[in-house]
Structure formats: structure tokens, C-alpha cells
N, C-alpha and C positions, 0 to 999 in steps of 0.2 A: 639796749643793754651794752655795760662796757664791753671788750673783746677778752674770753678770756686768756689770761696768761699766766707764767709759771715762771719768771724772771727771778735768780737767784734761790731756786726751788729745787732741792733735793729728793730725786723721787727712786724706789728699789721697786724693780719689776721681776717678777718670778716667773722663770719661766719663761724668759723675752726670747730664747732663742730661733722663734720661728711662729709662725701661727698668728694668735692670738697677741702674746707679749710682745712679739716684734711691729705688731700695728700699735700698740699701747708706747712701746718706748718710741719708737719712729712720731707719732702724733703727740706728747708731751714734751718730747724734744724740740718740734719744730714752735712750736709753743717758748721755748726758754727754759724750760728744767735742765736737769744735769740729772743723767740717769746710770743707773748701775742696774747694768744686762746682765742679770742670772740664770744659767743654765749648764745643766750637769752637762749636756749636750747627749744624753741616751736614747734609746730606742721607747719608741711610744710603751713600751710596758716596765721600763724604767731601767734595761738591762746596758751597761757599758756608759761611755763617758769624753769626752772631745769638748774640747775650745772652741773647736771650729764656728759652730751656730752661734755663741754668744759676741765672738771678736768680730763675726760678718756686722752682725746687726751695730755694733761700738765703730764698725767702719761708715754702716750708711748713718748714723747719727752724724759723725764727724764731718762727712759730704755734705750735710745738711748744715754744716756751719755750727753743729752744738759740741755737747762736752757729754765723754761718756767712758765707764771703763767695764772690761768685764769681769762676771765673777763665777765660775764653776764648784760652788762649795754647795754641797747636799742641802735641800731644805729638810730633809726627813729625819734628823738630828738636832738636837738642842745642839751642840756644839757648831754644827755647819752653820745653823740660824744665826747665832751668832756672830760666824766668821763672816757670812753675807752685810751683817748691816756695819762691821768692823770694816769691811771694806770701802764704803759710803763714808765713813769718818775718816778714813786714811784718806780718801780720795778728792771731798767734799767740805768735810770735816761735821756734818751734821746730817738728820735725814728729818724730812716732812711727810710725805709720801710714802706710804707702802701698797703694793697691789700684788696679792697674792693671788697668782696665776699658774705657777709650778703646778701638771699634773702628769700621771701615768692611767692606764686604762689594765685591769685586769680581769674581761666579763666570762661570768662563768652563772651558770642558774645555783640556785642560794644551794640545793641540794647537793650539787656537788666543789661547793665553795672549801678549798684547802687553807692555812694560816698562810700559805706560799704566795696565794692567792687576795688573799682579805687583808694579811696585815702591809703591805708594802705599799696598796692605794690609800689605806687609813693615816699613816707615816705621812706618807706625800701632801696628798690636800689638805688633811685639817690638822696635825700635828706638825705639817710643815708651816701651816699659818700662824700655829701658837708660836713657834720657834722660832720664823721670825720677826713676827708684829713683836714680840714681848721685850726684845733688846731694843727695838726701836721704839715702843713703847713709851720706855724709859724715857730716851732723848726727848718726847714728842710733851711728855708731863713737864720737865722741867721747863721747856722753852715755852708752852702755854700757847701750842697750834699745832695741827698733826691729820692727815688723812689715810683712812685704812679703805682699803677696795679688798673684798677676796672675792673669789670665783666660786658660786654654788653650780648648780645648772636643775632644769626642770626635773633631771633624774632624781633628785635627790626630794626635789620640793612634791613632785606629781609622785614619780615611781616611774623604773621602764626595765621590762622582763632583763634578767641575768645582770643587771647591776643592783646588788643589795651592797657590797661591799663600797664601788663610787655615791650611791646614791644616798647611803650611812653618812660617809664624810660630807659629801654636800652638803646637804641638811644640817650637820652639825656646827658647815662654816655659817649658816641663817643666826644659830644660837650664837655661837659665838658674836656674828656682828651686832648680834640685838644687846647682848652684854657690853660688848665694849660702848656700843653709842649710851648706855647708860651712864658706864663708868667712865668717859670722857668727856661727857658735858659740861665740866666745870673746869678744863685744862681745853677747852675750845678744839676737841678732838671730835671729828666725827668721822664715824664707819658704816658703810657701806657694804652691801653686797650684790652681784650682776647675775641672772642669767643667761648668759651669752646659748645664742643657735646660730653658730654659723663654720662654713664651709673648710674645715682644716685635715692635717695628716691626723686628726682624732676620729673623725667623723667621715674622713672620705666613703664616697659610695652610700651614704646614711641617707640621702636627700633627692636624688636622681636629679632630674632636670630642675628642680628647684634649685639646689645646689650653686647657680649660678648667680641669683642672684643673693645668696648668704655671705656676702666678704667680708670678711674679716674686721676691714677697716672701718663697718659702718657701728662696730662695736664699740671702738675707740672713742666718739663724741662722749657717750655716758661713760668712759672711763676718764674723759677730761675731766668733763662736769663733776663729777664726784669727787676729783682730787683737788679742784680748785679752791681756792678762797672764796668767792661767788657761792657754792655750794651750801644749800642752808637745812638740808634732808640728813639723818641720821638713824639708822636701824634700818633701813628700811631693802627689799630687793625689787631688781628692777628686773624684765626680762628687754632683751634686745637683741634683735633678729632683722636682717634684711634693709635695716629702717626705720622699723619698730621696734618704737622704744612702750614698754606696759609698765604698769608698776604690781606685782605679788603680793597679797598682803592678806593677813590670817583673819577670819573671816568667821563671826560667832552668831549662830542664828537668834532672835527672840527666843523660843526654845519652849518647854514646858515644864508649869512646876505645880507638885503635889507636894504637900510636907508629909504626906503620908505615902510617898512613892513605893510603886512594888515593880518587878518586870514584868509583871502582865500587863500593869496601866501602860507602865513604857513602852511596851510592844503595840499597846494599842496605839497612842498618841506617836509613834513614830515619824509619821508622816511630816506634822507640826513641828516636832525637833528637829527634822532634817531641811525644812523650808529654803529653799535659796533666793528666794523671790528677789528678781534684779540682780545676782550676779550668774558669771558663771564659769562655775566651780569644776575644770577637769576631771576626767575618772585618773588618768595617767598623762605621763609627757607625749602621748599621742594628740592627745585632745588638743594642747595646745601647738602642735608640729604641724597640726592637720589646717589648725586656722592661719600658722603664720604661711604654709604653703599655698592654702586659698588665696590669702593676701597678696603673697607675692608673686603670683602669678595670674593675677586677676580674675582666679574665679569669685573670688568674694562677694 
């Protein structure tokens, strides 16, 4: 397979200031894109604001011999959304690429969940993704080629106690990807969504001695892959952890059918509806944390 590359490729990463984004811009850069570093530069719960994380990472692109500018505008605004891919035309003059990565962490158990609480991670991850895929969007329809990446995580697809609020948006950035790869298929647009597990200032202390082997940067190949031209998948989520790379995908049993159904039949036959025979199906993102930690540390 050819090598891939991103040559004269305009790519907006959310979120790049550190973590995750900054292994995604740092790896598509070294690649050839030209990136535009986003980041409010705030505290993991989304409070305050600094330059500083996004100009670091616009410095090591540039060391690396690429081209990069930063951008501190809120994704949690239609307005900010905007100003972010406005910056990618000033700078670029076009965008291909988008990877919606921008998050904040508010956990609290659902019971005692405040709006203070719920609505400023729902803003950030998936109202941040509408906000700014939809301006670049635009650009990506008329020129007839376009890659959207957002960031779900198992929280959202499995469940994992005290995030209903993260795990709400998650999950709703799955819907949204599954729509856009519909609604882009015929402007040669496809979207994507990732799992990422792995070892950051979101997660520290989450993973114990697993923890070490979860870096960051082994998350970045499927954020290549996905953004590339090469890339022939659409709708679909990946998890990637450690190394491993899985694919997520909604999963309908044979099932059982009555045209006379009651909920007594169905309580009986439940067994038959619920079949998984040959996959298998986590109860929560335990399930799945628990095999990538087998894996990664060889007890598997």
C-alpha cells in the first residue's frame, strides 16, 4: 500500500492543545497537512483560557518542518465554530479535514447532575462538533472531498457510572457521524467516529499500571487513516487502545416474531431476542477497559 500522506491538506483539530489533539496534529503534520491547533487552552472542566497549549503544539509542528497556526475560539458556540474554520480560510484558504476532539469532563451520578453540570459538556462535544463541522461542511460540499473524525469514547457507546451528561454527548456524536456519512456520500465526504482509551490529563490515575502502555500517540494512526484519501469506511466507530485498533458496530439479534405478540410471549421467548451467539456484547465500558487491560498487559 502506498504511504499515507496529506500533502497540500488542510486539516482543523479540536482540542490539539495537549493530549490527544496534540498527538493527532504533531502525526498529520508530519505527514504534510497544514493544521490549525484549537484550543480554548482551559482547565479539564472547561473553566479559564490561555494561548499557551495551542502556540506550544503550532511551535512543535513548525520544528517538524510543517505549517500550522493557532486558534483559541470556543467550540461550544455557533459563533466560535465558525471563527475556528474562518481561521483555516485566513490561514489556508480552504479546509478538508476536520477532527473534533475539543472536550471538557463534568462527572457527577445522574441524581445529582445540575444544568451547571450537564449543559457545558453537551455544548463542548457534540454541539461543539455541530458547530464546527457545519461551516466546514460547507467548504467540503462545494469542492466534492472532505473528512470529518469526532471523538465518541466507550462512555457513551457502553455506559460508565457518573457520566450520563459525557456519555449523552458521546453517543450522540455516533448519530451524528452515521448521518453525515449518509449525507456526504455523494460530495465524496466521509465521517467517522473513534473510541479512543488512552492515558491523558482526562483520564489520569483511570488505568493504574496499564496506564503505560495507553499513549496517546498509538491513537493517532486511525486518526490518520480516517482523514486520509486511502480511507474507504464511512459511518462507522472504531475503538483504539494501546494498539488496538476494534471496530464498534450496532449489532441486531435474529430475534423473535409473533404477529400476535403479547409481553407474556416476550417475556417468555426473551432468552431468543437477546441471543449474542458469536459476538460480544459489553454490559458497560468496563467490559471493554477490562479486555483492553488483559491485552495490554498480557494476561489475555
Amino acid at each position: 500500500m502506498a504511504d499515507i500522506g496529506f500533502d497540500g491538506k488542510v486539516a482543523i483539530i479540536t482540542g490539539a492543545g495537549g493530549g490527544l489533539g496534540r498527538q493527532h496534529a504533531l502525526e498529520l503534520a508530519r505527514r504534510g497537512a497544514r493544521i490549525v491547533v484549537n484550543d480554548l487552552g482551559g482547565s479539564v472542566t472547561g473553566e479559564g483560557g490561555d494561548v499557551g497549549p495551542a502556540q506550544k503544539v503550532v511551535e512543535e509542528v513548525v520544528g517538524l518542518g510543517g505549517e500550522a497556526v493557532a486558534d483559541t475560539n470556543s467550540v461550544a458556540t455557533a459563533e466560535g465554530g465558525k471563527a475556528v474554520v474562518q481561521t483555516a480560510v485566513d490561514a489556508f484558504g480552504t479546509v478538508d479535514i476536520v477532527v473534533n476532539n475539543a472536550g471538557i469532563l463534568r462527572d457527577k451520578s445522574f441524581h445529582n447532575l445540575t444544568p451547571e453540570l450537564l449543559e457545558p459538556v453537551i455544548q463542548v462535544h457534540l454541539l461543539g462538533a455541530f458547530y464546527v463541522t457545519q461551516p466546514a461542511w460547507l467548504i467540503m460540499r462545494e469542492k466534492g472531498y472532505g473528512r470529518v473524525i469526532s471523538t465518541s469514547s466507550n462512555s457513551g457507546i457502553l455506559g460508565n457510572f457518573g457520566q450520563a451528561n459525557y456519555g449523552a454527548a458521546k453517543m450522540g456524536l455516533v448519530g451524528l457521524t452515521r448521518v453525515l456519512a449518509i449525507e456526504g456520500r455523494k460530495y465524496n465526504i466521509k465521517a467517522n467516529a473513534i473510541a479512543p482509551v488512552a492515558a491523558t490529563r482526562m483520564t489520569e490515575d483511570m488505568f493504574g499500571k496499564a496506564g503505560d502502555q495507553l499513549d496517546p500517540a498509538l491513537v493517532s494512526p486511525l486518526v490518520a487513516y480516517l482523514a486520509s484519501e486511502a480511507c474507504d469506511v464511512s459511518g462507522e466507530v472504531y475503538s483504539a487502545a494501546g494498539g488496538i485498533i476494534s471496530r464498534f458496530f450496532i449489532g441486531l439479534t435474529d430475534g423473535y416474531y409473533n404477529p400476535e405478540l403479547t409481553a407474556e410471549d416476550l417475556a417468555e421467548h426473551l432468552g431468543q431476542i437477546r441471543d449474542e451467539s458469536s459476538y460480544i456484547v459489553p454490559e458497560d465500558s468496563s467490559g471493554e477497559i477490562n479486555k483492553i487491560v488483559k491485552t495490554v498487559l498480557g494476561e489475555g
